[in-house]
N, C-alpha and C positions, 0 to 999 in steps of 0.2 A: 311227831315221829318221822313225818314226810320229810323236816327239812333236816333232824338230824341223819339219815340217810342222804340226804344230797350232799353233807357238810365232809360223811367221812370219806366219799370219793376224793372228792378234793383236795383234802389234807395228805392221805395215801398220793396222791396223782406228786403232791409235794414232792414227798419222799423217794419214789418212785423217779421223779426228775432228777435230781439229789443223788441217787445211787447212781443214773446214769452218767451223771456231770464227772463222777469218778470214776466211773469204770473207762469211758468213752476218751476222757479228755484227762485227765488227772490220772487215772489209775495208778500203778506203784509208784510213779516218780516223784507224784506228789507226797503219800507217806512216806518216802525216801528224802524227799526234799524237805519235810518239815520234819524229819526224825532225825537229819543229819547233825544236831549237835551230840547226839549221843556216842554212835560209835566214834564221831570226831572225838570228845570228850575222855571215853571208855582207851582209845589207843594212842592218847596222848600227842596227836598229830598238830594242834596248835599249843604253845607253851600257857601257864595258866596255871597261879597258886592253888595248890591242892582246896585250899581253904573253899575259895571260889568254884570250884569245877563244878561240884555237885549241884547247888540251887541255882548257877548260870546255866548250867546244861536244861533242867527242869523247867525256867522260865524262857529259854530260847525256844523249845517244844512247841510248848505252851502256848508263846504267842506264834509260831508259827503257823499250830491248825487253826486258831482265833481269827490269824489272819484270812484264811483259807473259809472259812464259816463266812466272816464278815462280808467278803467278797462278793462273794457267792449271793449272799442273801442280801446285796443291791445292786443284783443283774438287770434285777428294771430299770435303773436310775440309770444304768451306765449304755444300754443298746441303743439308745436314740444319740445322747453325745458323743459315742464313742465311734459310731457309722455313718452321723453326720455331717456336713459341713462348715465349721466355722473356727473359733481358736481353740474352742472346749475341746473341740474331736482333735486337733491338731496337739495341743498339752495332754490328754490323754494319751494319743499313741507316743507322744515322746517319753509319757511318765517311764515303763519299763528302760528307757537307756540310761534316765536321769537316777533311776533305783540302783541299778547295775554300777551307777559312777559314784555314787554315796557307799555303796559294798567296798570297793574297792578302796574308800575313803577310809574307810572304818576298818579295813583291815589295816593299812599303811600308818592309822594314829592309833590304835590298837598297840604295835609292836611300837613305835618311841613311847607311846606313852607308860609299857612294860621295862623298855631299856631304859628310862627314865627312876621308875620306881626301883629298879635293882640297883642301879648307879647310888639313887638314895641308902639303900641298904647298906652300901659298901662303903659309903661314905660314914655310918657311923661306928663303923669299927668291924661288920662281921665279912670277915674274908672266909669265903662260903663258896664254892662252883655255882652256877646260877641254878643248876639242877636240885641243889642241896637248897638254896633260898625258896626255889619255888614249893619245894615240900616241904620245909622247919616253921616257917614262918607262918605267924597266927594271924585269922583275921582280923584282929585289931591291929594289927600293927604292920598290913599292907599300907606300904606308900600310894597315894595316887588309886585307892582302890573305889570310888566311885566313877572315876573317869573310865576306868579301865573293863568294871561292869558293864558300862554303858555301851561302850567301842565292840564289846566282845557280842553283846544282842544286839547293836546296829550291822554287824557284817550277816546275820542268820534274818535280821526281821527285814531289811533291805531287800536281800537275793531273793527271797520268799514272794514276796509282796509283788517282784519283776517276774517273778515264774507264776503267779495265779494268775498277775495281768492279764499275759501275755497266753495263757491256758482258759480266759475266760473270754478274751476276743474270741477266738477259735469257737469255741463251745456256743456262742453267740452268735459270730457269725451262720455257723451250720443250721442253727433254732431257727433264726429268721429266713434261711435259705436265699442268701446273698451269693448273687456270680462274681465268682474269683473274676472274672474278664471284666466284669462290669465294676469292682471294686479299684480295679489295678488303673483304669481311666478314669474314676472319678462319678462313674454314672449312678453306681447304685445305689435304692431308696429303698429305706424301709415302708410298708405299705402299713397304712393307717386302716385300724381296721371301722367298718360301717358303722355308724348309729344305726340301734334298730327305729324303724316309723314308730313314730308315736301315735296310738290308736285315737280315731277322731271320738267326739263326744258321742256321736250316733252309734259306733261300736260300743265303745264302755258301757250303752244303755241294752 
């Protein structure tokens, strides 16, 4: 009984962390930031075969709070590399700019790879407005429609993945209570915490 009572603090204490990582650090921007394919989606703000909208928007979501859980839940793995000193802590903090330029990637071969597959279209006969292709046209019979799936969840799974980085340093930082002054020069160390004594044989008896 004793140690399931010790177990459900801890778990709650979880949680508890958890809520605060979103309120503190994450709060609406992050459900903003990982919901944004949908009113993107719903107002038609990037071009996108009706065919595809619906389970592209669904799996953009998707993997976005995924990404956001995943993160999250290997904060331990990442506060000693990511504050430390050597190439890991150095590819870490480059990771969110390297993210940021794969978005950017993915939005740029996103759209040829779209003006490619309409070009395809028109190529075989249907002289269509592009507007009209993008709603007629059945998903079996998108051109280029694997590539262009992929293109359209690499520009949502990318930017995501650069904003919980870059929201999970922070949240990190502040946990371990690292000085800004001491960060900016290069001094500050995370502190290791004590081994308790090991009680001698005369104790234990």
């Amino acid at each position: 009984m004793e140690e399931t009572k010790r177990a459900a603090p801890g778990k709650s204490m979880r949680i508890a962390v958890f809520a605060n990582f979103f309120k503190g650090y994450m709060s609406v921007s992050t459900i903003v930031a990982a919901s944004i394919p949908i009113p993107i989606a719903t107002w038609k703000l990037i071009p996108i075969y009706s065919q595809q909208r619906g389970f592209l928007t669904v799996y953009a979501s998707l993997f976005c709070f995924l990404l956001l859980a995943f993160v999250f839940s290997i904060r331990h793995r990442l506060a000693v590399p990511m504050f430390s000193k050597g190439k890991m802590s150095s590819f870490i903090a480059a990771l969110p700019f390297i993210l940021i330029v794969l978005t950017l990637a993915s939005i740029m071969t996103y759209h040829a790879v779209l003006q490619q597959s309409i070009e395809q279209l028109r190529g075989l006969g249907l002289r269509f407005t592009t507007a009209d292709l993008l709603n007629k046209v059945d998903a079996t019979e998108i051109p280029y429609a694997v590539p262009l799936a992929a293109c359209y969840l690499g520009i949502f799974i990318f930017a995501e993945s650069a904003f919980v980085l870059m929201a999970i340093r922070e949240y990190l930082q502040d946990l371990l209570q690292l000085d800004e002054i001491a960060l900016l020069h290069g001094t500050a160390e995370i502190s290791q915490p004590r081994s308790k004594p090991q009680p001698s044989l005369l104790q234990k008896l």
